[in-house]
C-alpha positions as CSV (number, residue, x, y, z in Angstrom):
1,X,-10.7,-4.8,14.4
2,X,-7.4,-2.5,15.4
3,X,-6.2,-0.7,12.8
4,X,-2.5,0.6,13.9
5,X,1.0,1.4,12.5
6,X,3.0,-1.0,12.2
7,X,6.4,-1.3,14.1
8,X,9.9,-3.7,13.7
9,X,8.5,-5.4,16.3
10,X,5.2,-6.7,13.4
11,X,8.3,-7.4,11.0
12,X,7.4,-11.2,11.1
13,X,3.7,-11.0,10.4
14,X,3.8,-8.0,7.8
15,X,6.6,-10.3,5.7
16,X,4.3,-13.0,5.6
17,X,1.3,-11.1,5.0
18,X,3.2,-9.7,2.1
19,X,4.7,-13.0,0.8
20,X,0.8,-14.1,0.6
21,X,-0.3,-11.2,-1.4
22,X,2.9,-11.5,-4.0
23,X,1.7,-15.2,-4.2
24,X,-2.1,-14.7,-4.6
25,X,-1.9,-11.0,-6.8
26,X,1.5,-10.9,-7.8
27,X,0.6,-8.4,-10.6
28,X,-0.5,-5.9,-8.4
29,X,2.8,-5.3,-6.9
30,X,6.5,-3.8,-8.6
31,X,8.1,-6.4,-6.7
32,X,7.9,-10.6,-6.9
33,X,7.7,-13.0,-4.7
34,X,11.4,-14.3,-5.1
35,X,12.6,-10.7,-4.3
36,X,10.7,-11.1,-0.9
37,X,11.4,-14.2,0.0
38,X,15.2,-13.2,-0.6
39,X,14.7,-10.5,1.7
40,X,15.7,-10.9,5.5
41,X,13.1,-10.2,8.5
42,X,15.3,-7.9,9.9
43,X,15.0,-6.0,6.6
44,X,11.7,-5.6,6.7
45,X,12.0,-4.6,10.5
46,X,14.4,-1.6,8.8
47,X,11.4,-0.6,6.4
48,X,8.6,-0.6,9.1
49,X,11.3,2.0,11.0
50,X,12.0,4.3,8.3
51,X,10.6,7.8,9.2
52,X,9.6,8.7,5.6
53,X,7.1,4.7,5.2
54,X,4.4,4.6,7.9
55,X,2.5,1.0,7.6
56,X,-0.8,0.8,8.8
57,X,-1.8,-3.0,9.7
58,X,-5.8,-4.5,10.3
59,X,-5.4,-6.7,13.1
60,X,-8.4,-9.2,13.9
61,X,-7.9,-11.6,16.7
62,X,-3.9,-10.9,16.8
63,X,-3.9,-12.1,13.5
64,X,-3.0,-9.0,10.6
65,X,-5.7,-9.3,8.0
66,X,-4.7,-6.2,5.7
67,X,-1.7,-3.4,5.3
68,X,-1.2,0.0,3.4
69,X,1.8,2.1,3.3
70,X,2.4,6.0,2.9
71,X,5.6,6.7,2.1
72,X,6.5,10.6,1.6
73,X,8.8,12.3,-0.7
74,X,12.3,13.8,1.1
75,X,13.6,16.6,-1.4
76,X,12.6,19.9,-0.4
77,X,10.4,20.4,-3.7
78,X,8.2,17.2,-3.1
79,X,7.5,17.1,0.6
80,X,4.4,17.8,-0.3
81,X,3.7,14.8,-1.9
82,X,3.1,11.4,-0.8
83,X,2.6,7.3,-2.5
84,X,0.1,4.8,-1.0
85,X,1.6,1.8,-1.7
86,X,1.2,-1.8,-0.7
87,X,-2.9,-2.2,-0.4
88,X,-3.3,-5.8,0.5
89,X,-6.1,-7.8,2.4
90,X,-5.8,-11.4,2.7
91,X,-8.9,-13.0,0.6
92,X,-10.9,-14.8,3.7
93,X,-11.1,-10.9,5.5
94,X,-12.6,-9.4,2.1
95,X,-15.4,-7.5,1.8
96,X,-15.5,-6.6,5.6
97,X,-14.3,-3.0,4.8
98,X,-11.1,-3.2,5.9
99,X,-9.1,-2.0,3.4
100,X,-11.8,1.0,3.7
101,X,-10.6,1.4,6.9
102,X,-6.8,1.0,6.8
103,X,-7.3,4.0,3.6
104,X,-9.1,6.1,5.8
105,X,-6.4,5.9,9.0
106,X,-3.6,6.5,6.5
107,X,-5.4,9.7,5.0
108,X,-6.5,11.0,8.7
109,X,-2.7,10.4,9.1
110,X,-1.5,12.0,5.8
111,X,-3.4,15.5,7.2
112,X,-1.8,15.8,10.2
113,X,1.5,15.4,8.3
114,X,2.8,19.3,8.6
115,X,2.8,20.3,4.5
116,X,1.6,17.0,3.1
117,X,-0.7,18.1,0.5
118,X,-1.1,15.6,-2.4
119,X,-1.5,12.0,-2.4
120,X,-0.8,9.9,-5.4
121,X,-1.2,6.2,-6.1
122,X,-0.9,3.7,-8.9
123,X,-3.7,0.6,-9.7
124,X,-3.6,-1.9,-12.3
125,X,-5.8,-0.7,-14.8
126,X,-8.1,-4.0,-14.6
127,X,-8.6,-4.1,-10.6
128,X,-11.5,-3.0,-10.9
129,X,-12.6,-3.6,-6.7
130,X,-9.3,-1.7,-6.1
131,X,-9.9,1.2,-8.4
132,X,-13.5,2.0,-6.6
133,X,-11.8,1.4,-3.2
134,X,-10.0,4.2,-4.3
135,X,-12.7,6.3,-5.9
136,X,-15.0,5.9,-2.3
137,X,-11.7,7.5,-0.6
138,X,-11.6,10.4,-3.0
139,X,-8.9,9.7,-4.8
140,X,-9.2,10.9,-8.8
141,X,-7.2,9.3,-12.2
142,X,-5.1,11.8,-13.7
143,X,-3.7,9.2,-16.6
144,X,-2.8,5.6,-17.2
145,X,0.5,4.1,-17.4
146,X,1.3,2.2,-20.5
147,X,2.9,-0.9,-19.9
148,X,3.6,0.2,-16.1
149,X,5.2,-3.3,-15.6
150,X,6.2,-6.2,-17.3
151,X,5.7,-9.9,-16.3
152,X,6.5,-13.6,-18.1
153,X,6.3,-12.1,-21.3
154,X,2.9,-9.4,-20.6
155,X,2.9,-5.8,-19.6
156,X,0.4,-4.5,-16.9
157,X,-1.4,-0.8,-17.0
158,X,-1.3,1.2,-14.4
159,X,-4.2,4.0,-13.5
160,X,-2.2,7.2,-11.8
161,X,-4.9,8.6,-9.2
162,X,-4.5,11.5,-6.9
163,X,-6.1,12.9,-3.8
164,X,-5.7,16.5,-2.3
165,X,-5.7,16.8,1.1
């Protein structure tokens, strides 16, 4: 397994890897499936650029298997903080520890990040697998959003969990 960032040039396979997971979890996610598909490649080629996103990609056989994203805070009075966002591995590579792996590259990458201090995320309160995931890579809840997000009629919880770095 190679677990890298991910660069414009993996725009095609992170955009289908993230139409899969908006198709097979789509309420784990703030955005749906028709706003991706609306989206452009060459967008997503802009978003792997961005210097405040890094995207870490699992790559098994050529093939990406699994993605997280950091993305850091620009005002002067939150650059310390930082949001993993985007925790997807297709179902066949489950269980394999990957997305163990793609956390742990995105944290050892967080601490050489010069004043990156804090690392928060947000889980739907009823992934359970996701939640430990997160526990295992010393991340802590700190509360729980109330009807984080809203989908075909039903809201969605979200646990808020933090890490220090």
């Amino acid at each position: 397994m190679e677990i890298r960032i991910l660069t414009a040039e993996d725009a095609e396979f992170y955009r289908e890897l993230r139409i899969e997971a908006l198709m097979l979890s789509p309420d784990a996610f703030g955005a749906t499936l028709e706003e991706a598909l609306d989206k452009p490649v060459e967008k997503t080629a802009e978003r792997l650029s961005s210097p405040s996103a890094t995207t870490f990609g699992a790559f098994v056989g050529g093939r990406l298997l699994g993605n997280v994203t950091l993305t850091r805070h620009t005002p002067a009075k939150l650059r310390h903080r930082a949001n993993v966002v985007g925790v997807y591995v297709t179902p066949s590579a489950r269980g394999r520890k990957i997305a163990s792996r793609l956390m742990e590259a995105l944290v050892e990458h967080a601490k050489s990040l010069e004043g990156l201090e804090q690392l928060y995320l947000a889980v739907v309160s009823d992934n359970g697998p996701a939640i430990e995931l997160y526990q295992n890579c010393g991340f802590e809840k700190y509360g729980t959003e109330y009807r984080s997000m809203k989908a075909e009629g039903s809201y969605i919880d979200e646990d808020l969990m933090v890490r220090f770095l």
